[in-house]
N, C-alpha and C positions, 0 to 999 in steps of 0.2 A: 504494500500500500504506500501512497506516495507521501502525503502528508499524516503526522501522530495524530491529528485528531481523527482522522480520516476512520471510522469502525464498521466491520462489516455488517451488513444488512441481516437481519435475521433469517432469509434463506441463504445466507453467503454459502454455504457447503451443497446448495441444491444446485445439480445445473438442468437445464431448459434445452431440448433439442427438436431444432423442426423435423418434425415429420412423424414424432413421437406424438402419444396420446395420456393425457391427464385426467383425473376425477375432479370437477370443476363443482364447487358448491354451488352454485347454480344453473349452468347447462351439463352437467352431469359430464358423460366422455367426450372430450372435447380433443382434438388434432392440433396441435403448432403446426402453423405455414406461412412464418414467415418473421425473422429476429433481426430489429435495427439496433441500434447502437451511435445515440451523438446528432439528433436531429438539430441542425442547425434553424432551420424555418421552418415553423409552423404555424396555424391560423388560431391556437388556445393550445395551453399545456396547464395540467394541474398544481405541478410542482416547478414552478418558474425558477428557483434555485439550484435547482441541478443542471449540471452542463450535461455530462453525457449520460442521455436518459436512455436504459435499453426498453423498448418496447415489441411487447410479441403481440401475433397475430394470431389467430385461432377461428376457428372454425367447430359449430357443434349440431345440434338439434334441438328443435324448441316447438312442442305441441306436433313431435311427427315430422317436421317439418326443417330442412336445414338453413341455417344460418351463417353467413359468410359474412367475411369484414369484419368479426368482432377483434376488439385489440383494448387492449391495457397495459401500463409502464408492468414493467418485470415484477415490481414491489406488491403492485395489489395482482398481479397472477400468480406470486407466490403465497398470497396469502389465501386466496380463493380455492387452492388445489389441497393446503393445508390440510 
């Protein structure tokens, strides 16, 4: 880590792989398809302090039905799959 204050996130020991499949607290089995890492421009971010934010992409089913595009920073997908 670069800086001492700098401490790792509470899933720091999980890792995230696309193409892998998750238990999602509420879309249930969900698919990675697709891990950014350091968005410079975007049109709204929830956590405007962090520089480089990883966000995944996922994909699931909802009422039967599938759902595509869904995406959250790394932080609330780890705590969702928890």
């Amino acid at each position: 880590m670069g800086d001492e204050d700098e401490l790792p996130s509470a899933g720091a020991d999980r890792v995230i792989e696309r193409g892998d499949s998750y238990d999602h607290e509420r879309y249930g089995r969900v698919e990675v398809t697709g891990i950014w890492k350091g968005i410079d421009g975007v049109d709204t971010t929830r956590e405007a302090d962090e520089k480089d934010v990883y966000i995944v992409r996922y994909a699931a089913e909802e009422d039967g039905e599938r759902v595509d595009e869904l995406t959250d920073t790394l932080e609330e997908f780890l705590d969702a799959i928890e």
